[in-house]
NUTILO-656737 format. One line per field, with one value per atom (N, C-alpha, C, CB): residue number from 1; x, y, z; chain; atom name. Coordinates in steps of 0.1 Angstrom, whole numbers, padded with zeros to 4 digits. Glycine has a CB too. Example, Ala and Ser with C-alpha at 12.3 -4.5 7.8 and 13.67 -1.06 7.14 Angstrom:
# residues 2
k (1	1	1	1	2	2	2	2)
xx (0132	0123	0132	0113	0128	0137	0129	0141)
yy (-0057	-0045	-0033	-0045	-0022	-0011	0000	-0006)
zz (0078	0078	0078	0090	0071	0071	0079	0057)
c (A	A	A	A	A	A	A	A)
a (N	CA	C	CB	N	CA	C	CB)
***
This chain:
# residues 58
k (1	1	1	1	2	2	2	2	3	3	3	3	4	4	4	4	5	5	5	5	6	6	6	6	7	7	7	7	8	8	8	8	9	9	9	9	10	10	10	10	11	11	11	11	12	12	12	12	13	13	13	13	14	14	14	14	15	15	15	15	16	16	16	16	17	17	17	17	18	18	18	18	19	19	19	19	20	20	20	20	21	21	21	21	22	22	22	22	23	23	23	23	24	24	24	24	25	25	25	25	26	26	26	26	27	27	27	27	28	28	28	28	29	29	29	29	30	30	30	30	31	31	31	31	32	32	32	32	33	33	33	33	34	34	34	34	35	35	35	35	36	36	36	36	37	37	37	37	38	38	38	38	39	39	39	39	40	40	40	40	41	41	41	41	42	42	42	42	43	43	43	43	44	44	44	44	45	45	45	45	46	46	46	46	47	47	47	47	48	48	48	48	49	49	49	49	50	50	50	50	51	51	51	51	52	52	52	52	53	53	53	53	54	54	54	54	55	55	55	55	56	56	56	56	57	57	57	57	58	58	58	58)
xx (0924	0913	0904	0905	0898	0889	0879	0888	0869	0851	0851	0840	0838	0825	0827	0793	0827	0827	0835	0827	0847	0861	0864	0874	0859	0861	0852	0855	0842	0832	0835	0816	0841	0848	0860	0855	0871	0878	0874	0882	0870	0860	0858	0851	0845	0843	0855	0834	0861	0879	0883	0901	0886	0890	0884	0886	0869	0860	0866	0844	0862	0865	0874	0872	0888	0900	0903	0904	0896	0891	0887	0880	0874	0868	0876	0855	0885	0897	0902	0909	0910	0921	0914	0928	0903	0891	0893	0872	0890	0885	0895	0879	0910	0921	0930	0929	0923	0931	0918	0923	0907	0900	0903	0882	0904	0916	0923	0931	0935	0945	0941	0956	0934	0928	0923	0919	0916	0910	0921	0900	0933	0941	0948	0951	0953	0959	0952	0958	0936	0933	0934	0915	0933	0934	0947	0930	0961	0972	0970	0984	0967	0963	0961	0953	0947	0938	0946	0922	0954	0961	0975	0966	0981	0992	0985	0998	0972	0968	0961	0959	0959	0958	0968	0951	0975	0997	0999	1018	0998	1002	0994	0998	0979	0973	0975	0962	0981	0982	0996	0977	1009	1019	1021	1025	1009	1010	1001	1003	0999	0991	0977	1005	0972	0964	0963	0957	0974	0977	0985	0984	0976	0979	0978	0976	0980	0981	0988	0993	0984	0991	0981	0989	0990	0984	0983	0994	0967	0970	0980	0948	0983	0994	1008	0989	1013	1023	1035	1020	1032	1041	1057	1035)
yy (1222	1229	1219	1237	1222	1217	1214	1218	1207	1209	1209	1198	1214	1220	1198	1229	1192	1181	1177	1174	1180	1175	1181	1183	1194	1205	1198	1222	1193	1191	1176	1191	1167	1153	1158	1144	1166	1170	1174	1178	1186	1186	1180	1185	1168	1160	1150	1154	1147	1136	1144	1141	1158	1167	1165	1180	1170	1169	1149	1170	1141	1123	1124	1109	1127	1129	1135	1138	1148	1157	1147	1170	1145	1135	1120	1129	1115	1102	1110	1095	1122	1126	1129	1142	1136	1135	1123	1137	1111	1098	1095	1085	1099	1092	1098	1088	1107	1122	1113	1150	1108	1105	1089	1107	1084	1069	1074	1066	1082	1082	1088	1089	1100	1101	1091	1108	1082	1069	1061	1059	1059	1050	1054	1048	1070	1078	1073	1093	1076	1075	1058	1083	1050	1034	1036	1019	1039	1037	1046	1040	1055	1061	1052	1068	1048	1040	1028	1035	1022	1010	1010	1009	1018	1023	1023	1038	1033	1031	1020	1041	1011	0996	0991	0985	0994	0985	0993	0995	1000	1008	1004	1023	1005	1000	0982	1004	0970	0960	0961	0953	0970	0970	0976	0973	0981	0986	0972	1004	0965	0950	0955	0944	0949	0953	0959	0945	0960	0972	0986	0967	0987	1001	1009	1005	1019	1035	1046	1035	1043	1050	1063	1038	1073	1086	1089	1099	1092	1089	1101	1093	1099	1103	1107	1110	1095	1094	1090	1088	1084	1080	1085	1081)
zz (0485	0490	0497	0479	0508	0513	0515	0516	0513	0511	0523	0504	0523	0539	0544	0528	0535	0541	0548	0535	0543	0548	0564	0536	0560	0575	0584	0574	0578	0590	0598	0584	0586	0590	0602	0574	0597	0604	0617	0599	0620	0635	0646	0635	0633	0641	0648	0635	0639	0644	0661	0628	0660	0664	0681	0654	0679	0686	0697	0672	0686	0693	0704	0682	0695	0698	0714	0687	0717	0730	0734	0730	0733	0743	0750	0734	0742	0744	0753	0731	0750	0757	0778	0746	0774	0791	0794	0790	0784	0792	0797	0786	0788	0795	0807	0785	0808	0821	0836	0812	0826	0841	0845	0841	0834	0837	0851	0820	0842	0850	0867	0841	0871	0883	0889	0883	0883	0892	0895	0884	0885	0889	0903	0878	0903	0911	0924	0907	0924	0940	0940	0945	0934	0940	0943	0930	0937	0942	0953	0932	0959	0971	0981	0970	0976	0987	0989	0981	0981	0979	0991	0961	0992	0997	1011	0990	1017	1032	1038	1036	1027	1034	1034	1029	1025	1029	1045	1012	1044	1058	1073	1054	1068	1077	1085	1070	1072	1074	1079	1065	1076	1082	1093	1076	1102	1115	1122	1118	1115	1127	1135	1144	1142	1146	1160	1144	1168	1176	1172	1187	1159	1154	1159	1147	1160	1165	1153	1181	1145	1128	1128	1108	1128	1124	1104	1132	1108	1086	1079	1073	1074	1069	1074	1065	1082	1088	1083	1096	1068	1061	1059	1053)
c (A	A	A	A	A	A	A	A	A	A	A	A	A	A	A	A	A	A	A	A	A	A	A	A	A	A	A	A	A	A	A	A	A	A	A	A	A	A	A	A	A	A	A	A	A	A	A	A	A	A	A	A	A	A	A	A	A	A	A	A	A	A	A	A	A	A	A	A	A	A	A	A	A	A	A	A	A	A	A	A	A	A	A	A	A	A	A	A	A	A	A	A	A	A	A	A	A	A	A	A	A	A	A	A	A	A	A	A	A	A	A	A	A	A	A	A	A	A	A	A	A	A	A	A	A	A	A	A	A	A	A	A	A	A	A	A	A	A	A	A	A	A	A	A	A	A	A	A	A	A	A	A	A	A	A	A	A	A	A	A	A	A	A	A	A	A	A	A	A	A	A	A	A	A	A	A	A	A	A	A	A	A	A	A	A	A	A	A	A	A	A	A	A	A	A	A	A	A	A	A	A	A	A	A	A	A	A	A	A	A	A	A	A	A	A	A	A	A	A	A	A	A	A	A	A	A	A	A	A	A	A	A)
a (N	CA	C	CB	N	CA	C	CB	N	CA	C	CB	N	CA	C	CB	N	CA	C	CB	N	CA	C	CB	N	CA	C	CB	N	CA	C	CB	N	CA	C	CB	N	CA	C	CB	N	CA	C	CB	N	CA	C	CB	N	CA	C	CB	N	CA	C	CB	N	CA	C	CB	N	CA	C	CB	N	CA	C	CB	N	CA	C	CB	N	CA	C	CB	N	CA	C	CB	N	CA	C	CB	N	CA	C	CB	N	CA	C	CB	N	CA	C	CB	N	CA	C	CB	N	CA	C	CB	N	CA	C	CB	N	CA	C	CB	N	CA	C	CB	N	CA	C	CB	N	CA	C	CB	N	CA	C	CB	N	CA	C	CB	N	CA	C	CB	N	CA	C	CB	N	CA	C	CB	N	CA	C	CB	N	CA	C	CB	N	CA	C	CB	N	CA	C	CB	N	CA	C	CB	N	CA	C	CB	N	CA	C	CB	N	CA	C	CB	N	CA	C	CB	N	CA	C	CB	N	CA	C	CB	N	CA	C	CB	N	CA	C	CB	N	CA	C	CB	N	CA	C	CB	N	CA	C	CB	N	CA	C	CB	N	CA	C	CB	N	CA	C	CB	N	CA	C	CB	N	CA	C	CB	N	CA	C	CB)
***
């Protein structure tokens, strides 16, 4: 059996736990757009500087 304590320690874990799992869903979005951004400067430096690259030409 449980105490009001236990439940409420629980929760709270519960509660942390949520919050990690956001931070790490927004980790991973940030990483997403640098590998983005990262990829249209490879692209941009692999067309030289008489480029004519339509963005998203890939």
């Amino acid at each position: 059996v449980n105490t009001e304590d236990e439940v409420a320690q629980i929760r709270q874990q519960r509660a942390e736990a949520a919050e990690t799992v956001e931070e790490m869903e927004q980790l991973t979005q940030g990483a997403e757009v640098a590998s983005t951004a990262a990829d249209a400067a490879a692209d941009r430096e692999a067309a030289g500087p008489d480029r004519d690259v339509e963005p998203g030409s890939r």
